[in-house]
C-alpha positions in Angstrom: 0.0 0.0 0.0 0.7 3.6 -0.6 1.7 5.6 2.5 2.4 8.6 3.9 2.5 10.4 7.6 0.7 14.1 8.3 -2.2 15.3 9.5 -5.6 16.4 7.4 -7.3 19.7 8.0 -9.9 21.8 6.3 -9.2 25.2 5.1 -11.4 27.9 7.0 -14.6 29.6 4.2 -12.1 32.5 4.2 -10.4 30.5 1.9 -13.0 30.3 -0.6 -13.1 33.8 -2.5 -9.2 33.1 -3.4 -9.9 29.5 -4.5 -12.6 30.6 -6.9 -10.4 33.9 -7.9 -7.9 31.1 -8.9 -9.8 28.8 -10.4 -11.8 31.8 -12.9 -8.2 33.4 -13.7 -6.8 30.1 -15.0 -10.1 29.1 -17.0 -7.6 28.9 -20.4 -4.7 27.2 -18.4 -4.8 23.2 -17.4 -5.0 22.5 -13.9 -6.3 19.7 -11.4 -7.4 21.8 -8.7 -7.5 19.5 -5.2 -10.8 19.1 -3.8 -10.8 21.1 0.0 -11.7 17.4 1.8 -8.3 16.2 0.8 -6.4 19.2 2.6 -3.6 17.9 4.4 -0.3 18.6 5.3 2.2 15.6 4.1 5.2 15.0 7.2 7.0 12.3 4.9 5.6 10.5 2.4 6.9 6.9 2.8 5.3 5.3 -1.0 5.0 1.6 -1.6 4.6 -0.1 1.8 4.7 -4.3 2.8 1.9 -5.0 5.1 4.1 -6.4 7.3 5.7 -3.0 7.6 2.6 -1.1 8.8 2.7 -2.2 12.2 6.5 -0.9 12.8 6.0 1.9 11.6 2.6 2.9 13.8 4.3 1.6 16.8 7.7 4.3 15.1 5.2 6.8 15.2 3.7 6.3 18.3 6.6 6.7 20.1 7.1 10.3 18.1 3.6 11.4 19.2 4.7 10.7 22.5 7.3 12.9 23.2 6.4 15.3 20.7 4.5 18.3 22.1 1.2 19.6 20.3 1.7 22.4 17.8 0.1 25.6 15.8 0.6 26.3 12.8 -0.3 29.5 10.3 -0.9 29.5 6.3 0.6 32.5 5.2 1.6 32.5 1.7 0.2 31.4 -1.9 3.4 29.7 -3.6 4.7 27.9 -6.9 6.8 24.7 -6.8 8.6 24.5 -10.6 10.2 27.1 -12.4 9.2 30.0 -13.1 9.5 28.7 -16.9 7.4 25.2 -15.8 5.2 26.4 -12.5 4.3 22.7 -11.3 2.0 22.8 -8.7 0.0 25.8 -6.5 0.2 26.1 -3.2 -0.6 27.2 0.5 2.6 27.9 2.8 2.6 27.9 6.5 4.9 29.9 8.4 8.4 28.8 9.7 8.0 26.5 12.7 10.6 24.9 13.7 8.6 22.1 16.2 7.6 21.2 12.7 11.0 20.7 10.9 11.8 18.6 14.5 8.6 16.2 14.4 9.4 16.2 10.5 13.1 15.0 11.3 12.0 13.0 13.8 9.8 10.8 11.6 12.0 10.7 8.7 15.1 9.2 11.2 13.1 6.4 12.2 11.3 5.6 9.1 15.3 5.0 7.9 16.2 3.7 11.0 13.2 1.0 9.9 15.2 0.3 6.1 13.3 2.5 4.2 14.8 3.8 1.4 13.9 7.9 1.5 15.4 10.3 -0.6 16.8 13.0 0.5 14.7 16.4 0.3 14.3 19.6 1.9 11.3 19.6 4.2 8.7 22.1 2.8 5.3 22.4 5.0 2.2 22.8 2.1 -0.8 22.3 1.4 -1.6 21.6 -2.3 -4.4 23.6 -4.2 -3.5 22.1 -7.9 -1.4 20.5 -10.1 -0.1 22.5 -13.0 -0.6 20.5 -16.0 -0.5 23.6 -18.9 -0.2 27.3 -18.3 -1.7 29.2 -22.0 0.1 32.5 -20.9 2.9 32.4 -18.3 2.6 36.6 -18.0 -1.1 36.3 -17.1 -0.2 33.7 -14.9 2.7 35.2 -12.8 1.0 38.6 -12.8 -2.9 36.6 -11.2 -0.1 34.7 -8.7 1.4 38.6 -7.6 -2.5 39.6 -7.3 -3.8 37.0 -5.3 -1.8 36.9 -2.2 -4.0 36.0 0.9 -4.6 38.5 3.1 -6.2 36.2 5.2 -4.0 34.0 7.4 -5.5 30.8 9.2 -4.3 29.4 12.5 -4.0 25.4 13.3 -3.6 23.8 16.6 -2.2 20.2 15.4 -3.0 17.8 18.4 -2.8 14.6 16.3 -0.6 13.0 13.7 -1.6 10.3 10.9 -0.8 7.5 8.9 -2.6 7.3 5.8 -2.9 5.7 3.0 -3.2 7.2 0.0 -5.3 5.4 -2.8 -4.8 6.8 -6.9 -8.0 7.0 -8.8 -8.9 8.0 -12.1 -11.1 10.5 -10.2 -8.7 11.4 -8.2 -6.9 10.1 -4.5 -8.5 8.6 -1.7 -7.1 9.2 1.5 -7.7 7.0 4.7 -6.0 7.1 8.0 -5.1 4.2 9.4 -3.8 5.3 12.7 -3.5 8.8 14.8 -1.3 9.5 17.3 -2.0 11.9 19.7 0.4 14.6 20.1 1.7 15.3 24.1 -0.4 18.1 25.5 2.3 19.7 27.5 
């Protein structure tokens, strides 16, 4: 099975008036925008998973909960992964937190402590709006993604992480959690 470790969330209605700016500004363009139930923010995704591996890593992850105190997190920035030649995917950044790059390095030590091959990669907190397939006119584009900074900035207390598995469909993924772990409520 398909995994990966974070937590799911759902972006407050505030949220709303940007998504459909974004959506009627890139009418021409070709993008598959992510449906607001699927929110989440991805802690490491661990991909093609034995069985017999899911129990290790819950009881990996359980431990991390543990001794991991609960967090809060802000969204605060509209961004671009790709070039600014081949923009690849929109979306939401949250601020610099650095209990977040901790619990991030955290689970990424003992997933490879368990064998699993990861690649390297710096640790960037999102949450996806869409996946850029074709942009008709990069100008138009770049000039909508200047204009469409949120003003609005949403606040998360993150009491819980997840293991989920993540499920591709021709309609799109399904996402179920397997396991939470409570966070410590220090």
């Amino acid at each position: 099975m398909r995994l990966f470790t974070g937590f799911r969330l759902q972006l407050s209605k505030e949220y709303d008036p940007l998504m459909a700016e974004l959506q009627r500004r890139t009418y021409y363009d070709t993008i598959t925008w992510v449906n607001n139930d699927l929110s989440h923010i991805t802690l490491r995704f661990i991909g093609k998973t034995p069985s017999a591996q899911v129990k290790p890593i819950a009881e990996a992850l359980q431990n991390i909960a543990t001794n991991t105190p609960e967090l809060d997190l802000e969204i605060n920035k509209l961004r671009v992964f790709g070039s600014h030649y081949a923009p690849k995917v929109l979306w939401l950044g949250i601020s610099n937190t650095p209990e977040l790059q901790q619990l991030y390095n955290s689970i990424d030590e003992a997933l490879r402590q368990l064998k699993f091959q990861l690649p390297e990669e710096n640790y960037v907190p999102h949450i996806t709006l869409g996946r850029i397939k074709k942009i008709d006119n990069k100008n138009r584009f770049w000039q909508m993604f200047e204009d469409l900074q949120p003003s609005f900035h949403q606040k998360f207390h993150i009491s819980h992480i997840s293991l989920i598995r993540s499920q591709l469909e021709k309609e799109g993924p399904i996402y179920t959690t397997l396991y939470d772990f409570p966070l410590s409520a220090q």
